[in-house]
N, C-alpha and C positions, 0 to 999 in steps of 0.2 A: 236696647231692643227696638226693633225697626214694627210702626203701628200702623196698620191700614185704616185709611179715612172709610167711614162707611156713611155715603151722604145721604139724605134724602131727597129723590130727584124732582120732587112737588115744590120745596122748598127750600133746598141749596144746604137746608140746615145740617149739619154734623151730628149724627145718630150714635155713633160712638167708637171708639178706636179698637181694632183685633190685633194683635201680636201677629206679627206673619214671620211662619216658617219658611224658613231661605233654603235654600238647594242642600242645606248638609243636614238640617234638622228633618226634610223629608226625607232623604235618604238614610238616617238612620233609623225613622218610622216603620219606612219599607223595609229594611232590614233585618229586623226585629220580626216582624211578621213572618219574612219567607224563611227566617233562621227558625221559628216555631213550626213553620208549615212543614219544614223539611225532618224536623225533628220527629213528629207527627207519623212523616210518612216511615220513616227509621222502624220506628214502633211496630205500628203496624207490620212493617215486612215481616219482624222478626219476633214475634208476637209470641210466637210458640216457643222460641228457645229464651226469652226473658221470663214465659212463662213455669218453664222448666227448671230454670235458675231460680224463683224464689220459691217453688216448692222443694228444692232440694235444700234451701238456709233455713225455711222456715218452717217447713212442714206442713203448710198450707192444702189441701188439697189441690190437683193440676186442675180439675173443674174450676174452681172458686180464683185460683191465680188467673185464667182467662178471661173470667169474668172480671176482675179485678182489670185487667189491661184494658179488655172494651170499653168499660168504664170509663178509666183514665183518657182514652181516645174522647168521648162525652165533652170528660171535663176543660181537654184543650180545645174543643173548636168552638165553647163558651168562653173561653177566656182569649181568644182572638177575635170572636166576633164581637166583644165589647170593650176590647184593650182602646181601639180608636176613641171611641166616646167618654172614656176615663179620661183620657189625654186632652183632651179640647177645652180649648177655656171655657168658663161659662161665665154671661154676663147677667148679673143675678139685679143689678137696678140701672138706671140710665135716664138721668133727669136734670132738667137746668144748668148742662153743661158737665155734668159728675158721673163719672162710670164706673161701676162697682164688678170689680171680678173675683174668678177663682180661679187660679191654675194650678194643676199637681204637679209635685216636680220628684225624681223619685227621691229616696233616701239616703245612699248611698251605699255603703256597703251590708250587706245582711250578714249573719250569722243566722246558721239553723242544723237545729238536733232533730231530727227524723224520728219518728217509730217503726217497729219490726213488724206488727202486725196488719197494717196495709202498705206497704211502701212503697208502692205507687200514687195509689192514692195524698195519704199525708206529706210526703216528700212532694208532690206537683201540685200540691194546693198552694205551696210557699214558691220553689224553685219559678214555675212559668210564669205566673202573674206579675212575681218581684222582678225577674227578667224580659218581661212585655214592658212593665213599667221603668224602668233602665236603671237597674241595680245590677250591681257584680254580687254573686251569693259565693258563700264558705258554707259545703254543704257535707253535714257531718250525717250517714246514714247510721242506723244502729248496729252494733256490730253482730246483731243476730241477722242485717238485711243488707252486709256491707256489700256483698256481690250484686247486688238488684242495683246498691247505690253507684258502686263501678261503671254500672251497665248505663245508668241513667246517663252518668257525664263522659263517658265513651260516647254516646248517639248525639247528646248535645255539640261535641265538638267535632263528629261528625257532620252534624247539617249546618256548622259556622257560625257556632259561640264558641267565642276565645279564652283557650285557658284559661288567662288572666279576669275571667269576667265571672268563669262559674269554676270551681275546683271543691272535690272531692277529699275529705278528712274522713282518714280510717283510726279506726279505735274507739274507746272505751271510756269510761270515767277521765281519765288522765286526759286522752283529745279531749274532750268535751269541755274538762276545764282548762284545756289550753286555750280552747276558741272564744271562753268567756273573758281571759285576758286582752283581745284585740280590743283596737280601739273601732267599735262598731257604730254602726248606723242604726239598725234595728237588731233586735234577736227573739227570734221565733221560735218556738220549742212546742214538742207533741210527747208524751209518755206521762212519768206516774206525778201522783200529787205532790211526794216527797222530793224527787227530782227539781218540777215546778218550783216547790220551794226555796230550792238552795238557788235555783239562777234568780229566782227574782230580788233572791238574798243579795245574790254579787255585782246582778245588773243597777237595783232600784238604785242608788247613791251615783250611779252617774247620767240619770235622767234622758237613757235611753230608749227607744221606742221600744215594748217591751210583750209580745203575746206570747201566753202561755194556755196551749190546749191539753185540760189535763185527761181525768176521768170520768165514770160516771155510773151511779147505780140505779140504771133506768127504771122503772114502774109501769106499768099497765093496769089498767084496770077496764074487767071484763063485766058490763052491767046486765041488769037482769031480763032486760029484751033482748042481748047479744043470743047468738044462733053460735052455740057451746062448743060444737065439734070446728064449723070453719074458723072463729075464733082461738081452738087449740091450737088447729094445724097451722098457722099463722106464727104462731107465737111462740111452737114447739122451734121454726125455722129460725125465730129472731133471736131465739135463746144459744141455740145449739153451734149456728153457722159458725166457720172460722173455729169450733171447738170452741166456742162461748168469747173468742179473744178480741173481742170489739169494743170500744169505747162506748158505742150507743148499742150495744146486745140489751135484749132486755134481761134485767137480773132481778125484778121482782114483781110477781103478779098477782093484783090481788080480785077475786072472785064473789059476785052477789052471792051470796047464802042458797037462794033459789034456783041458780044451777051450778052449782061448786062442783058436785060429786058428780056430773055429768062431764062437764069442764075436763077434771082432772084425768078421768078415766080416758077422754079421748085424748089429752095431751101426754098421757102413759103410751096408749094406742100407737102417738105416729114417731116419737121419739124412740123406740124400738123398732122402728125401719130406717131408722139411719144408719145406715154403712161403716162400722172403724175398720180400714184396711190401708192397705199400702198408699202412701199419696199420690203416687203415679198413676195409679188405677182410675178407670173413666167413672168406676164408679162409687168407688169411695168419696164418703162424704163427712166423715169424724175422722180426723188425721189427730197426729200426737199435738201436745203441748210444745211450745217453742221454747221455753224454757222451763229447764229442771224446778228451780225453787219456786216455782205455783203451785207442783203437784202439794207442797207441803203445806202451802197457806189454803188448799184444798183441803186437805184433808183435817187441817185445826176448824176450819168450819163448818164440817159436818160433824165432829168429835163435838162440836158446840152444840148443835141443833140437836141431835139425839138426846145429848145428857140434860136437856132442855124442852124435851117432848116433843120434838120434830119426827112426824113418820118418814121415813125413805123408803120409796116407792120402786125406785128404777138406779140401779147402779149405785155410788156410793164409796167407791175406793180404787185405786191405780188398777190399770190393766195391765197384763200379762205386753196385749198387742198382737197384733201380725205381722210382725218381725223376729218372731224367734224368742220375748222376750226381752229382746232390747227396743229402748226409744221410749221417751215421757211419756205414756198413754195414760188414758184416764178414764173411766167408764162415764158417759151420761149418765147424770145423774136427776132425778126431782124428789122432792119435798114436800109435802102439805104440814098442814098443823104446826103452821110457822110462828112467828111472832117478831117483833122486834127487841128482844130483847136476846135475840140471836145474831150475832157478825155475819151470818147468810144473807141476813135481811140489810144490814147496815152497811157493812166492807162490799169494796169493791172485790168480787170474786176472779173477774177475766178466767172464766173456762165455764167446762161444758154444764153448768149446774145451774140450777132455777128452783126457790122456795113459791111454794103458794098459801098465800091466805086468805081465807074468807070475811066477809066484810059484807055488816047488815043493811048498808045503804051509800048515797052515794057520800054525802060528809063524812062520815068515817073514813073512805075509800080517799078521800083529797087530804083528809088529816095523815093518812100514813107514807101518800103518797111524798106528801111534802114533810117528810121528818127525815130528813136527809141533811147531811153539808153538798151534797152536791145536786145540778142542776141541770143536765145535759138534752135527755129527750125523755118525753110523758108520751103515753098512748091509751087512749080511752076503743071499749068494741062496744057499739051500739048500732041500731038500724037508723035512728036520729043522729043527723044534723046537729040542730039545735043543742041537743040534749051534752053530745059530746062538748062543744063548743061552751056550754054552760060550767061542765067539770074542768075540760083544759083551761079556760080563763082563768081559773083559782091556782092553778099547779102552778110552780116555780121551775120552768124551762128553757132553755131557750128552741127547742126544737120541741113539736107537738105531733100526732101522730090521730089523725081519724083511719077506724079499722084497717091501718096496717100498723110495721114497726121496722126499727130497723133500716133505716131506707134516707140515704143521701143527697141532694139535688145540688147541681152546680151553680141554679139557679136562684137558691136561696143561703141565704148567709147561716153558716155553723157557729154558733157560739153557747154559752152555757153562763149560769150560776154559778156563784157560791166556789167551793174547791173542783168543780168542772174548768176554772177559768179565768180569764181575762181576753177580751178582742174577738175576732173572727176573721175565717174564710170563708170563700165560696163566696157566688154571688157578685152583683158591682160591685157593692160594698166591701169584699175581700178583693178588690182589686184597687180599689181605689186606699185598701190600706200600707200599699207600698209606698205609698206618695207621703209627700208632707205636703196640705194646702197653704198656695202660696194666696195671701190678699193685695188686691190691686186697688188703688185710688187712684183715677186718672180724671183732672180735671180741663176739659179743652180751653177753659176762659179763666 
C-alpha cells in the first residue's frame, strides 16, 4: 500500500501516514456512487409501475406501496451521502512516531433473505449499503415479493451493477437453503423468529458474519396526562397500517385506568374509518393478508382471548372482502379486557388486530411492557418529555417512540432485543456493518 507523508510544515516533523487511493481505487469509488445515483433515478421514473407490481404480489395497498417507494428514495440518498465517510480511514491516535488507524474493507460476498411485507424497504436496507460498501450480494427476495425483487435487480443492472456482483434467487424454502450452503461472507436475513433460527443454526459453526432481523410485539403505553382521542388516532394508524403486517406495528397497548374507556372508544371511533377495499383503489386503506396461513394464527388468538375474558370490540373474524369473496381478508379487529395470559398479548400477531389493557400506573405499565422475548420498538403518549423518557429508559428496546409509533429513520440504526434479533441497519452504523475493520499499526521510527 502506497502512504502519503503528512508533514508538519512548522516542524519538518512527520504527523502521520494516509493510504492514498491510486486512480483505480477512485475510480471504483466514483463508480459505485453514479451506479447508486443512476439507480435512484431508475426508481423514481418508474415509481408507479414498481408500485403497482407489489400491490398486485402483496396486497399491499397502491397508497401505502408509494409511500413505500418515496421512502426507499429517503433511504438511498442517506446512504450515499455517507457511503464516503464510512470508507475513509480514520486515524484514531498518532503519537511518538505510532499511528493508529481504522479502515473498512468490505466483506465479500453477502447472502440475503428479504421480507414480503416491505420489500423495498427491507431488501435496500442490505442490498445498497453492502453494495456502496463493495460487496457482490446473492439476493433471495420472498417469494411472496419475487416480482418487486425482479424488478429491484433488473434497475440495478440497468444503471451499471454487474450481474456477477448483485444477482437475484427466486424461490422458497429449498432457494433459501440453497443460498445458506454457499460459502459466504456475511448473511443477512429479515422474517420470522423460527426461520431466524434455523439460519443461525446452519450459519453459527462456520463463524460467519451473521444478522438476523426478526420480529416483534411492540407496546405502547398511553399515560394519564396523554390527550385520549390524538393518542388513539395515532395508534389506531400504527396498529392497522399495512393490515397490521409490520414488524414494528404496534400490537399491544396498555392504557392509564383514568382514561381507558375514553382511549378505547376513540380508538373504536377511528379504526371504523378505515377503508378494506380493492388495493388498487386510491382509497382503500385495509387490503387483504399476504398470506393465507395468518388468517388462522388469527383467528387461534382471538378463540384465545374470548375464552379467556377478552371483549371484542370491532371485527373479530375473516371477511367475506371486496372481491367477490375471494382474497385472505380479515376484519379489523380490537380487544380490551386483555391480559397476558392471552397469545394476543404475547405472540406476534402480524395483522390487523390490537389488545388493550388498562394499567394502574406507570410500573405496572413498564412491568408488562417488558414481559416479552422480544425487543423491537416501545412507545410511550404523554405531554412530558421527561416523563416519557423516564418510562422508555426501563423498556427493553432497541427503537423507542415519544408520542408517535410506528415510524422508521435512515438516520438511526434499527435493531432489537431478545428474539427481535441480532445486529442492525440503517444509519452509519448499518453502513459501516458491511465492512470488516481492518486495524492499522504504523510506526514511522
Amino acid at each position: 500500500m502506497k502512504l502519503l507523508d503528512v508533514i508538519n510544515p512548522a516542524t519538518e516533523e512527520l504527523i502521520t501516514q494516509l493510504p492514498i487511493d491510486d486512480g483505480a481505487a477512485v475510480a471504483i469509488k466514483a463508480q459505485k456512487a453514479r451506479n447508486a445515483q443512476a439507480f435512484r433515478a431508475l426508481v423514481q421514473a418508474q415509481l408507479d409501475d414498481l408500485a403497482k407490481i407489489m400491490t398486485q404480489e402483496t396486497g399491499k395497498p397502491l397508497g401505502h406501496s408509494r409511500n413505500e417507494l418515496n421512502g426507499f428514495l429517503g433511504r438511498v440518498d442517506f446512504f450515499l451521502s455517507e457511503a464516503e465517510g464510512i470508507l475513509k480511514i480514520e486515524t484514531v491516535f498518532n503519537q511518538d512516531g505510532m499511528c493508529e488507524q481504522i479502515q473498512h474493507i468490505p466483506l465479500g460476498l453477502i447472502g440475503n433473505i428479504s421480507a414480503w411485507n416491505y420489500p423495498w424497504f427491507v431488501g435496500g436496507n442490505v442490498f445498497v449499503p453492502g453494495l456502496l460498501m463493495g460487496n457482490a450480494i446473492l439476493y433471495k427476495p420472498s417469494e411472496f415479493a419475487a416480482m418487486s425483487g425482479l424488478a429491484m435487480g433488473r434497475l440495478l443492472h440497468e444503471a451499471g451493477i454487474p450481474a456477477d456482483v448483485f444477482a437475484t434467487l427466486i424461490g422458497a424454502a429449498d432457494t433459501g437453503n440453497a443460498l445458506l450452503a454457499q460459502q459466504l461472507d456475511g448473511m443477512f436475513f429479515t422474517g420470522s423468529l423460527a426461520t431466524g433460527q434455523h439460519i443461525a443454526n446452519v450459519m453459527g459453526p462456520r463463524m460467519t458474519k451473521l444478522q438476523l432481523e426478526l420480529g416483534g410485539k411492540d407496546p405502547t403505553y398511553v399515560c394519564a396526562d396523554a390527550d385520549p382521542i390524538a393518542a388513539a388516532q395515532s395508534l389506531a394508524d400504527g396498529a392497522m397500517y399495512n393490515a397490521g403486517q409490520s414488524c414494528c406495528s404496534v400490537e399491544r397497548i396498555y392504557v392509564h385506568a383514568s382514561i381507558h374507556d375514553q382511549f378505547v372508544q376513540a380508538l373504536v371511533d377511528t379504526v371504523r374509518t378505515f377503508k378494506m377495499g380493492d388495493p388498487m383503489a386510491a382509497d382503500t386503506y385495509l387490503g387483504p393478508l399476504t398470506r393465507a396461513p395468518q388468517i388462522k394464527v388469527l383467528e387461534d388468538q382471538i378463540a384465545d382471548a374470548k375464552a379467556k375474558g377478552a371483549r371484542c370490540l370491532l371485527g373479530g373474524q375473516r371477511s367475506k372482502g371486496p372481491m367477490g369473496g375471494k382474497g385472505h381478508w380479515f376484519e379489523a379487529t380490537v380487544f380490551d379486557n386483555v391480559n397476558h395470559s392471552m397469545a394476543l398479548m404475547r405472540d406476534e400477531s402480524f395483522g390487523p388486530i390490537i389488545g388493550i389493557q388498562k394499567v394502574s400506573d406507570d410500573a405496572e405499565a413498564v412491568r408488562l411492557m417488558n414481559d416479552t422475548p422480544y425487543g423491537l420498538t416501545a412507545g410511550v403518549y404523554t405531554p412530558n418529555e421527561q416523563h416519557a423518557r423516564d418510562v422508555l429508559s426501563q423498556v427493553r428496546a432497541g427503537t423507542v417512540y415519544w408520542n408517535c409509533c410506528d415510524r422508521v429513520s435512515p438516520r438511526l440504526p434499527w435493531s432489537g432485543y431478545g428474539h427481535s434479533g441480532v445486529g442492525l441497519t440503517l444509519s452509519r452504523e448499518g453502513l459501516a456493518t458491511f465492512t470488516r475493520p481492518k486495524a492499522w499499526h504504523l510506526r514511522s521510527n
